[in-house]
Structure formats: structure tokens, C-alpha cells
Backbone bond lengths (Angstrom), bond angles and torsions (degrees), N, CA, C in turn:
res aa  C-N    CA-C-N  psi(-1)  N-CA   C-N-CA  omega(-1)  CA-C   N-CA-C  phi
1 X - - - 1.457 - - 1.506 108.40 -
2 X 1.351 109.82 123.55 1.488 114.98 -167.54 2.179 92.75 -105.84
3 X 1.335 101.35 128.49 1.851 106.60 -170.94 1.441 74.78 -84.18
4 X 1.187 161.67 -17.25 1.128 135.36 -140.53 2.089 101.83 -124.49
5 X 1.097 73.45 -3.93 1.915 76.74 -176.82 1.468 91.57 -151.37
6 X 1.733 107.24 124.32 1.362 93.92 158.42 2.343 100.25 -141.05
7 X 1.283 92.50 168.72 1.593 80.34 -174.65 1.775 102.03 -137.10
8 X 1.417 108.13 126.01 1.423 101.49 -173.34 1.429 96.30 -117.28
9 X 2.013 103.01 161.84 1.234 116.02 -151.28 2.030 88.02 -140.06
10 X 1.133 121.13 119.22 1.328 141.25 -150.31 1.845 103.01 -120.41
11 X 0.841 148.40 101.27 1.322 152.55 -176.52 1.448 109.21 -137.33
12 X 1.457 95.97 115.96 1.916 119.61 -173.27 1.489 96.67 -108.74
13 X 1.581 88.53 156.92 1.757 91.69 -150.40 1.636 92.98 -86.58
14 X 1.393 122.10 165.09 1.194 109.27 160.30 1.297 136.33 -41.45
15 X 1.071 143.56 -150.93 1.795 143.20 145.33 1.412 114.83 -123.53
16 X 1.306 114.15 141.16 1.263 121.45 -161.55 1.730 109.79 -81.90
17 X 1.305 122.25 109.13 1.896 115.09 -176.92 1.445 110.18 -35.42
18 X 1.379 106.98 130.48 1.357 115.23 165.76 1.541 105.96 -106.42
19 X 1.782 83.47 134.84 2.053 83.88 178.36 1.859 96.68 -120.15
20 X 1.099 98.71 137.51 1.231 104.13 173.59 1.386 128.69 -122.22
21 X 1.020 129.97 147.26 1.497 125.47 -136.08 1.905 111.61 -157.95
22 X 1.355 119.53 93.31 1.124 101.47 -143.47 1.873 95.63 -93.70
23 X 1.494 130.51 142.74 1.452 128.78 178.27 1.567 101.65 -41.49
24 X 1.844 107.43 148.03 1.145 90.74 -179.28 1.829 118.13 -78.42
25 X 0.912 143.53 -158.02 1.576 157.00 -151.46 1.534 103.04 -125.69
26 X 1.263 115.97 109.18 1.157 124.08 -165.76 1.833 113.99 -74.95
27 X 1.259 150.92 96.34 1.274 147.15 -125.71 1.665 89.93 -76.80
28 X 1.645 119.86 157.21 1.328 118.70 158.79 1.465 126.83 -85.26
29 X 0.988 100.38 163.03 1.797 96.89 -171.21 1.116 125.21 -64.37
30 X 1.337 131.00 143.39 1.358 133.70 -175.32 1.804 111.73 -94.33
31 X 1.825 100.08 124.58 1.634 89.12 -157.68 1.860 95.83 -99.52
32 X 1.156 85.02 37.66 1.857 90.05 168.42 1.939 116.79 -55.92
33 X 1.126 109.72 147.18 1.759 99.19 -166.31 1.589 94.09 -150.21
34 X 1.706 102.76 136.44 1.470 108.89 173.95 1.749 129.84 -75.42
35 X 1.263 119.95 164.32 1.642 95.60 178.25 1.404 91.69 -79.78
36 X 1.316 101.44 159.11 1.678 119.18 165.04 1.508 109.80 -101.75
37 X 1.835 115.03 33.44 1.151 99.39 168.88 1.793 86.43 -115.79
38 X 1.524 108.80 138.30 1.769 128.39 171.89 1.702 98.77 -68.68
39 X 0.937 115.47 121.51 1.857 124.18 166.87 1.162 110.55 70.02
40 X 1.467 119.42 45.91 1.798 83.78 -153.96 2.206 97.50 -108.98
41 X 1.427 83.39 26.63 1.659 89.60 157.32 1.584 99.39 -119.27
42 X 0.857 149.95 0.91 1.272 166.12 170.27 1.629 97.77 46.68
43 X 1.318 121.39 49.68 1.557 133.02 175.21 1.881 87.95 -73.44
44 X 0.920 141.66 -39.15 1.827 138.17 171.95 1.628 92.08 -33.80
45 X 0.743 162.80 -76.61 1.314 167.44 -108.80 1.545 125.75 68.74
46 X 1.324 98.04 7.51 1.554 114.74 -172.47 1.519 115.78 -120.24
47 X 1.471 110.53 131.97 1.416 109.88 155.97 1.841 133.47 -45.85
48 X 1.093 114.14 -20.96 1.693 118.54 -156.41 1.979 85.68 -82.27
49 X 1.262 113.89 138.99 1.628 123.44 15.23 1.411 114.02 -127.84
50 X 1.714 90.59 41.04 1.877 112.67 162.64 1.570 86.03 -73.25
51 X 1.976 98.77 151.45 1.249 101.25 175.56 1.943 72.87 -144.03
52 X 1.444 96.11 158.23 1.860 117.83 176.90 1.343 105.17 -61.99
53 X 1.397 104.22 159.92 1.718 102.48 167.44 1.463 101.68 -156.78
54 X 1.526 104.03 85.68 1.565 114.93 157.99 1.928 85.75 89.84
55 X 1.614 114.88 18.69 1.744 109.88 -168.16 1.590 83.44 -119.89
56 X 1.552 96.95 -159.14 1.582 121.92 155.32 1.615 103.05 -137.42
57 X 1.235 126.02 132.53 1.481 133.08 177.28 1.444 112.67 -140.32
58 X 1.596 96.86 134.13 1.105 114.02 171.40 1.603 113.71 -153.85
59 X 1.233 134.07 171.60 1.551 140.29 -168.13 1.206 116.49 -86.13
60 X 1.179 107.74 134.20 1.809 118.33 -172.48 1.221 89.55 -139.79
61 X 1.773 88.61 134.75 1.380 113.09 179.68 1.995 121.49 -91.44
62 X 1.683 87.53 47.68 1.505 97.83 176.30 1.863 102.19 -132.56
63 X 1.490 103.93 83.26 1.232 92.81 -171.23 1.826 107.82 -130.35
64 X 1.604 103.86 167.90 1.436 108.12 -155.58 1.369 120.81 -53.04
65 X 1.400 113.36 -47.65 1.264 127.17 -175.35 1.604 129.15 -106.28
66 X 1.613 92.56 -33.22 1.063 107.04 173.97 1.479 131.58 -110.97
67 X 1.611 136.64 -119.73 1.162 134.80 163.67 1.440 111.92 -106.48
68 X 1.413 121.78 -3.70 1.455 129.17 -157.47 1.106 126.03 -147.58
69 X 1.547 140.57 123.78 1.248 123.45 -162.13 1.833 101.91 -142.91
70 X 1.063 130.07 165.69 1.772 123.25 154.84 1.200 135.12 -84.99
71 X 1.436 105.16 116.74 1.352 110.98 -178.70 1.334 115.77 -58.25
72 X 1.346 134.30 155.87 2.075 118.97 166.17 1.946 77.37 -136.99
73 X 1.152 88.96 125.27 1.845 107.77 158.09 1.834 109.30 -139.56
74 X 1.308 79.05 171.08 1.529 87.99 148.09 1.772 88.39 85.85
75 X 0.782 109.98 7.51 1.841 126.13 -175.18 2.040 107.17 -48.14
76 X 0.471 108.64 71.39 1.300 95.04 -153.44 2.043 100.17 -108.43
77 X 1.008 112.19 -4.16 1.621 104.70 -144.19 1.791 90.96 -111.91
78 X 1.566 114.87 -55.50 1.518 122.04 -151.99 1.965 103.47 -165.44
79 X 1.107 108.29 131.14 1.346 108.60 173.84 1.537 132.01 -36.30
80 X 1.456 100.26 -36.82 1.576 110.92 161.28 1.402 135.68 -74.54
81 X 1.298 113.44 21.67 1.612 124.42 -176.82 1.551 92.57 -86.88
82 X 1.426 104.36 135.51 1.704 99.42 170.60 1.629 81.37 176.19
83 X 1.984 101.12 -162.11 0.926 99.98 -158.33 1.546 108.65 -119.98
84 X 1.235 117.85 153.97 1.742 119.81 -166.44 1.563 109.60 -131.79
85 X 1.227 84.87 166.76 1.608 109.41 -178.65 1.734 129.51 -163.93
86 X 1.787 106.95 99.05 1.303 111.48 178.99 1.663 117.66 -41.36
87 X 1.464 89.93 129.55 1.559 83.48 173.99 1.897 92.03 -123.69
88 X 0.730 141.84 38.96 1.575 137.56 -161.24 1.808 105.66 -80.13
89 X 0.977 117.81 116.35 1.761 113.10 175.51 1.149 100.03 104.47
90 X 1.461 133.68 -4.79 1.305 137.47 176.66 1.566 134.48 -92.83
91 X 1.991 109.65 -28.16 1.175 124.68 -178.23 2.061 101.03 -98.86
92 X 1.015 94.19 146.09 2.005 89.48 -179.41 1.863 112.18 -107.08
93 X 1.306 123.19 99.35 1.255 126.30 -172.95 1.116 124.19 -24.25
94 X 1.315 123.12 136.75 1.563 144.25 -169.79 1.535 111.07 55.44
95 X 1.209 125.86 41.22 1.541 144.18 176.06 1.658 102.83 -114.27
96 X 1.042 114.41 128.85 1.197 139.77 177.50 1.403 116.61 -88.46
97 X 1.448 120.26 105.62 1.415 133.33 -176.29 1.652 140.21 -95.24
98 X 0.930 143.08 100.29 1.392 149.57 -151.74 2.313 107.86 -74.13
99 X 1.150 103.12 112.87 1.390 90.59 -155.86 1.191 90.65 -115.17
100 X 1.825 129.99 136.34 1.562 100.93 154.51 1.418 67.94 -140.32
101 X 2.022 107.94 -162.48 1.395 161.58 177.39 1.190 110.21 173.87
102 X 1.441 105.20 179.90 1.657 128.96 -164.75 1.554 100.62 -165.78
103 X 1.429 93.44 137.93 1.472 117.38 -146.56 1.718 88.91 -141.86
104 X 1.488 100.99 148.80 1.662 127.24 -177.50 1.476 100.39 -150.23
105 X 1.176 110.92 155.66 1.389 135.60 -151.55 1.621 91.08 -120.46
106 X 1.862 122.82 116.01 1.313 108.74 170.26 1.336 110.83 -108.05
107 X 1.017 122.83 7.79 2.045 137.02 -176.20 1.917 76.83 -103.18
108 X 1.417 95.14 124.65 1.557 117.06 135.68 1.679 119.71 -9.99
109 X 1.515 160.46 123.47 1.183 122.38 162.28 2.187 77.73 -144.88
110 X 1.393 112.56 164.07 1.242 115.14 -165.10 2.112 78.21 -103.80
111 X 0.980 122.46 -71.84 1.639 115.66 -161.98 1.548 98.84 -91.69
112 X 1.346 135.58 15.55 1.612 122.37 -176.01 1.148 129.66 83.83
113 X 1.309 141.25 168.59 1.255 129.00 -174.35 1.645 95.84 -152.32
114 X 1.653 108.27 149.25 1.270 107.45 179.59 1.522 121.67 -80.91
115 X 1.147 131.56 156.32 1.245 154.35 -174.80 1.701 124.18 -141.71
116 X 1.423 101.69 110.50 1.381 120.44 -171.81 1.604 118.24 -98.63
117 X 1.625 115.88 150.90 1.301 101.34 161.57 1.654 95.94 -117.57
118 X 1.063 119.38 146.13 1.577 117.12 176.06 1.658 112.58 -129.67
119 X 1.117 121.25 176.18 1.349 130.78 -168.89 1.373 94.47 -116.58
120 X 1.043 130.86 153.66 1.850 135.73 138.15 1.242 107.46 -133.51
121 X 1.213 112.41 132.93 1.737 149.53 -178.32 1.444 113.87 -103.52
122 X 1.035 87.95 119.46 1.923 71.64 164.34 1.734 93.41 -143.62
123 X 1.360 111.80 126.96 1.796 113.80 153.21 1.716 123.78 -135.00
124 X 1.070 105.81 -136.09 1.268 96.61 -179.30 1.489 131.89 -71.07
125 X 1.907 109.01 -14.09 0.922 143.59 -151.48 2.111 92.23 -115.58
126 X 0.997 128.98 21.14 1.646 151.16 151.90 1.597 100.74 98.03
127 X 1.016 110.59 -118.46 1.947 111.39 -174.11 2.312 90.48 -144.26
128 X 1.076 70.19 125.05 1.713 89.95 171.08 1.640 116.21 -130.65
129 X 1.661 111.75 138.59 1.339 110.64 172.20 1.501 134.72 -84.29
130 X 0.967 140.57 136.89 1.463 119.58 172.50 1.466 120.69 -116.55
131 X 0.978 132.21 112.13 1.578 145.62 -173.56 1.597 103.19 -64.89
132 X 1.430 123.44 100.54 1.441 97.37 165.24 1.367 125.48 -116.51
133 X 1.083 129.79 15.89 1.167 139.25 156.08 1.780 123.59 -166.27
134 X 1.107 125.16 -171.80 1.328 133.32 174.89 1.154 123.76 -166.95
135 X 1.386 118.10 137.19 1.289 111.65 169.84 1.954 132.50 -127.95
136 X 1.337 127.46 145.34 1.818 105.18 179.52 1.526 100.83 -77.27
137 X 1.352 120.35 106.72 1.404 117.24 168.70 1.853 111.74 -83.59
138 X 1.209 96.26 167.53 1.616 126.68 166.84 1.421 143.94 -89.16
139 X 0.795 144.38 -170.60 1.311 129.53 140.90 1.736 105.05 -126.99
140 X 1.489 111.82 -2.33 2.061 107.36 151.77 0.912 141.82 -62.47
141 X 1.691 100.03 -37.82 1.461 112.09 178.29 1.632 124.56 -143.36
142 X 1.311 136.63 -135.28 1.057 136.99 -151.94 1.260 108.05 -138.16
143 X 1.728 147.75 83.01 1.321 120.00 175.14 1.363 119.16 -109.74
144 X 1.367 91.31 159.93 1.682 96.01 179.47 2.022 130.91 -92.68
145 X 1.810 86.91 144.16 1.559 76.06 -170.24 1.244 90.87 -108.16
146 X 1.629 116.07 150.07 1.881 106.87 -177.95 1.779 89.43 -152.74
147 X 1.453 111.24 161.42 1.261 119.78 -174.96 1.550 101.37 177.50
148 X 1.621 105.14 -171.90 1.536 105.37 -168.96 1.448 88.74 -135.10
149 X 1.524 105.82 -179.65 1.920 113.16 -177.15 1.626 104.62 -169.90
150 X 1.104 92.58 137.49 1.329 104.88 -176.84 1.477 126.22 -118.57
151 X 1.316 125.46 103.31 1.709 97.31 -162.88 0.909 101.53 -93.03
152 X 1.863 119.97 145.60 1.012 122.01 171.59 1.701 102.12 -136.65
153 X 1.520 108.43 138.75 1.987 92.14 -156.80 2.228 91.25 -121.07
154 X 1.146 71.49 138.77 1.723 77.65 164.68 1.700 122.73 -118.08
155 X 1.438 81.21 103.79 1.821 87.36 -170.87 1.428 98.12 89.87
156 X 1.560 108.36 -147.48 1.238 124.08 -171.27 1.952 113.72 -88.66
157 X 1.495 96.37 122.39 1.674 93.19 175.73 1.549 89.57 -98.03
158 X 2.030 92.01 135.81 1.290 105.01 155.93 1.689 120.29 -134.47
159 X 1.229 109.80 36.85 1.396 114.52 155.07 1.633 106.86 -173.96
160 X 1.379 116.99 148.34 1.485 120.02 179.24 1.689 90.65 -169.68
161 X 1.774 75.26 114.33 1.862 96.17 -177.84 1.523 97.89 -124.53
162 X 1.236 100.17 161.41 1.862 116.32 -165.13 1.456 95.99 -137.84
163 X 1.526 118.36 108.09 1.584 128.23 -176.44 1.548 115.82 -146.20
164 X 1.189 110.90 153.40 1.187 112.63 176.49 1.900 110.33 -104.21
165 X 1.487 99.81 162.68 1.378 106.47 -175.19 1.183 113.13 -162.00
166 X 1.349 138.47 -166.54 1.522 136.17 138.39 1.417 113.23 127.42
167 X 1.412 120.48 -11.86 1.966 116.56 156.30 0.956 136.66 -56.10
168 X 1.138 154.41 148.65 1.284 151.16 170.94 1.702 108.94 -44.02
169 X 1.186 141.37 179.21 1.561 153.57 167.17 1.661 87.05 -50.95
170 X 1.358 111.98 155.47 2.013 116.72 145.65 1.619 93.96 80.91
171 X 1.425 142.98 -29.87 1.135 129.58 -148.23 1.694 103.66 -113.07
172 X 1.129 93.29 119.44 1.591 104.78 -167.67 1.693 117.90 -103.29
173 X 1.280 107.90 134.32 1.380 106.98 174.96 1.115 115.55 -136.03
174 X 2.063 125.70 -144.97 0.957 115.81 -127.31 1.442 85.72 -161.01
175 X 1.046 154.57 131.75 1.391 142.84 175.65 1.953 106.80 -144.43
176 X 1.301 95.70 141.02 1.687 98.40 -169.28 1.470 102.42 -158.55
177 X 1.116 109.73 147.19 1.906 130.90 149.11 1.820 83.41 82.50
178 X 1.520 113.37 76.22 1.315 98.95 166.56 1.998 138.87 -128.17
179 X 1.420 102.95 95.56 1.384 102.79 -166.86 1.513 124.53 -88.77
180 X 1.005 121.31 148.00 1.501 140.14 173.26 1.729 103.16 -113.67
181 X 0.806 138.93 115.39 1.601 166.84 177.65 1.456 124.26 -139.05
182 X 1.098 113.94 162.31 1.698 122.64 178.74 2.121 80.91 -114.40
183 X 1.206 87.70 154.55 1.629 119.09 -168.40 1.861 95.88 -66.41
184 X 1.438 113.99 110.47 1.478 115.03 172.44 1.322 126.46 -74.82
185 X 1.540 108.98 136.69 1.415 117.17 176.81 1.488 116.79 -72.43
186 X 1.379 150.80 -177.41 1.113 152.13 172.61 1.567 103.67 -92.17
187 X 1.324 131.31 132.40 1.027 117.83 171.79 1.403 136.50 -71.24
188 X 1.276 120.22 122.80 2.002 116.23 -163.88 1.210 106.72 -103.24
189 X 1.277 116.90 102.77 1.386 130.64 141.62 1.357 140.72 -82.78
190 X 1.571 112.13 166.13 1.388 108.92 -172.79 1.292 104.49 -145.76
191 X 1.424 140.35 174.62 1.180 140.08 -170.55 1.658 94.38 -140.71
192 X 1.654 98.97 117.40 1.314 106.54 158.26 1.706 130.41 -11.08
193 X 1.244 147.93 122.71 1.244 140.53 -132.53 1.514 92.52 -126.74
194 X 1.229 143.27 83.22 1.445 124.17 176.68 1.606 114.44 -92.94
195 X 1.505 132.90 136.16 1.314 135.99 173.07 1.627 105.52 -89.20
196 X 1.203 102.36 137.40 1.575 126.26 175.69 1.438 95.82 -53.37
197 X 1.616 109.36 130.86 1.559 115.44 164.65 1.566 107.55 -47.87
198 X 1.190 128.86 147.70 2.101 157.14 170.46 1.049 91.00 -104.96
199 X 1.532 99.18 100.62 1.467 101.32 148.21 1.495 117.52 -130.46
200 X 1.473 108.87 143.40 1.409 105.98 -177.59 1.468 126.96 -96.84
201 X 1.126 132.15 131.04 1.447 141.98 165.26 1.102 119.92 -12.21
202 X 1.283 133.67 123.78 1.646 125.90 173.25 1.327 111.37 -33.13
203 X 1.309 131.02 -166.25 1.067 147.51 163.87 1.296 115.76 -147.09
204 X 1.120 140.48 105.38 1.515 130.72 171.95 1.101 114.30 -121.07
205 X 1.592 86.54 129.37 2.043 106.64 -166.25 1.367 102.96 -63.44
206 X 1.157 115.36 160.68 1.580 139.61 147.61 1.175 112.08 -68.15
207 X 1.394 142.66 160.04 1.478 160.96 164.61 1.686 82.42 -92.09
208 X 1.216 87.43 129.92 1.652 114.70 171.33 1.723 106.46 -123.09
209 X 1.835 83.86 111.93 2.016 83.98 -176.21 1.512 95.39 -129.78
210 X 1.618 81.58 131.62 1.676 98.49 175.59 1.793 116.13 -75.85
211 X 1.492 119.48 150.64 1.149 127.48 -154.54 1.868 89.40 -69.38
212 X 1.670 124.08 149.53 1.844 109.44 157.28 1.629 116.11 -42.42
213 X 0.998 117.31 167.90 1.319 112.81 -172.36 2.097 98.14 -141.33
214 X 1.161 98.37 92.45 1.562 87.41 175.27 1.578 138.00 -108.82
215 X 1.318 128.76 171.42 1.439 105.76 -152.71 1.608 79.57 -124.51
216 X 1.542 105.20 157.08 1.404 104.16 172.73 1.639 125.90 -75.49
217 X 1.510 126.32 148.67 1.500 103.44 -178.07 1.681 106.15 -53.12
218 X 1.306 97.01 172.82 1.877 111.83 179.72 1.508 95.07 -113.53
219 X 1.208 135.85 106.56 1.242 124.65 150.92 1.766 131.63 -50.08
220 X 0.844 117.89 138.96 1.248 105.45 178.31 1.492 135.34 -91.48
221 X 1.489 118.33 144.14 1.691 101.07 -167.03 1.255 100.23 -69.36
């Protein structure tokens, strides 16, 4: 060991890889929404839980979209005989609802005849109608009735039915494919987000050498 020279040697450790990895991204909700009308392509083969109104109904296998559609006969009384379906406890107040069907004409008619779907309300505030769409049907083809609805209830609602109507007496049709919905969002997804592992480069130290270090002789007294 020389006191007069010494040389030091310093070695830092590598660094340990960091991987980083971020949780994935939880997707947002999809504001997709069912109709709140039960059968209302009536592919079941059954009328229920359409019920008549002032008609006779039953299923005919001439329908819009599918194999099956509702017959309305037997019309005999008032233009508003047709066929219905409670929806009560089903629509949520001051929500705005997307309504259609499609309607065919099975009586003969030379210029068509109109065809309605209407609402009836009734709450505390008495029974009111709501018209939400119409259409001139045929008996060639298939048209569509479409409209919007808004519930708005005064006091207590105790009935809200969704029916179609609007021919003259005698004139029989055909009604199929019918939804009530609130207006759908697109569904937003996302895909889990992962970041590429960080890793850092070795490092390799240098030798760090100190200069000799010398002392002058000491003469002696």
C-alpha cells in the first residue's frame, strides 16, 4: 500500500427493467334498448298479448318481415276497432319513444285507406288520445306507420295502451313488425390499452482513477 498514490475503482449496479403495463380500460356502456312491445312481429305464431278492440284477430301467415303477421276483421262497428296492447309500467315519464308498424290492407280498396297507430292515456288528468303516426295502406304492399311519444302523466296513470286503427267500418287489414323503443346510441367500445415494457440500457461504468498523489521529501533538521 503506497499512502502516497492510491487509485479507486467505483462500479454502479446495473438498473433493474421496468415494465409497465397500464390496467386495461373499462368499455362504456352500450345504450342499446329493447322494444317494450311483447310479439309485436308475432313470429310466436300467436296473437297474445294483442287483445281485439271492437275487431276479431287472429294470425296470418302473410307477414312483413317475417312468416306471420295480425289479421284485424270483423270491423264492423267504428273506424277505431283494431288491435291493442297494454303497455302500462313499461314506458318511464318524460322519455321520448321511437314508435313504428306496418300495415296492409286485406279488403280490396281502389285509392287505400288510412291506418293509424294511437296511444290512449288515461290518469288523473281523464283519458286522452295520442296520434302517432299514419299511414295510406294497400292491399299490394306493406306501409309503414312511424312516430314519436312522450309520456307525460298527471297524477296517477292507470292505463296506457298502444293500438292501431283508422279504416273505415268492413275494411280489414293486417298489421306487423311493431316497436316502441327510446332512440339507440351506437355502442362504445374500447380495447384494453397495454404499454410496451421500459426497459433501460445497461450502463457500464468507467474505472475512475485518481491522479498519484506525492508528497515532497522532508528534510531533516
Amino acid at each position: 500500500y503506497n499512502p502516497y498514490y492510491s487509485q479507486c475503482l467505483y462500479v454502479e449496479p446495473a438498473p433493474t427493467p421496468v415494465s409497465a403495463t397500464s390496467a386495461p380500460v373499462t368499455p362504456l356502456p352500450t345504450f342499446a334498448s329493447t322494444s317494450v312491445v311483447v310479439n309485436g312481429d308475432f313470429e310466436t305464431g300467436s296473437v297474445s298479448p294483442w287483445t281485439s278492440l271492437g275487431s276479431s284477430i287472429s294470425i296470418s301467415s302473410d307477414g312483413h318481415s317475417g312468416s306471420y303477421s295480425v289479421s284485424v276483421t270483423e270491423r264492423n262497428s267504428a273506424s277505431w276497432n283494431g288491435v291493442q296492447q297494454n303497455v302500462l309500467g313499461k314506458l318511464v315519464e318524460n322519455q321520448t319513444y321511437n314508435i313504428e308498424g306496418w300495415a296492409k290492407l286485406s279488403t280490396q280498396s281502389s285509392t287505400g285507406e288510412t291506418v293509424r297507430i294511437t296511444i290512449r292515456q288515461i290518469d288523473s288528468g281523464g283519458t286522452k288520445y295520442f296520434g302517432i303516426g299514419s299511414t295510406i295502406a294497400t292491399n299490394s304492399e306493406w306501409s309503414k306507420i312511424s312516430g314519436t311519444f312522450t309520456l307525460t302523466v298527471n297524477g296517477v296513470l292507470t292505463d296506457l295502451t298502444l293500438y292501431s286503427e283508422g279504416p273505415p267500418p268492413n275494411f280489414d287489414y293486417l298489421f306487423d313488425d311493431v316497436v316502441c323503443h327510446t332512440p339507440t346510441s351506437a355502442p362504445v367500445t374500447s380495447s384494453p390499452v397495454t404499454l410496451a415494457p421500459v426497459t433501460s440500457a445497461p450502463i457500464t461504468p468507467s474505472p475512475v482513477t485518481s491522479a498519484p498523489v506525492t508528497s515532497a521529501p522532508v528534510t531533516p533538521l
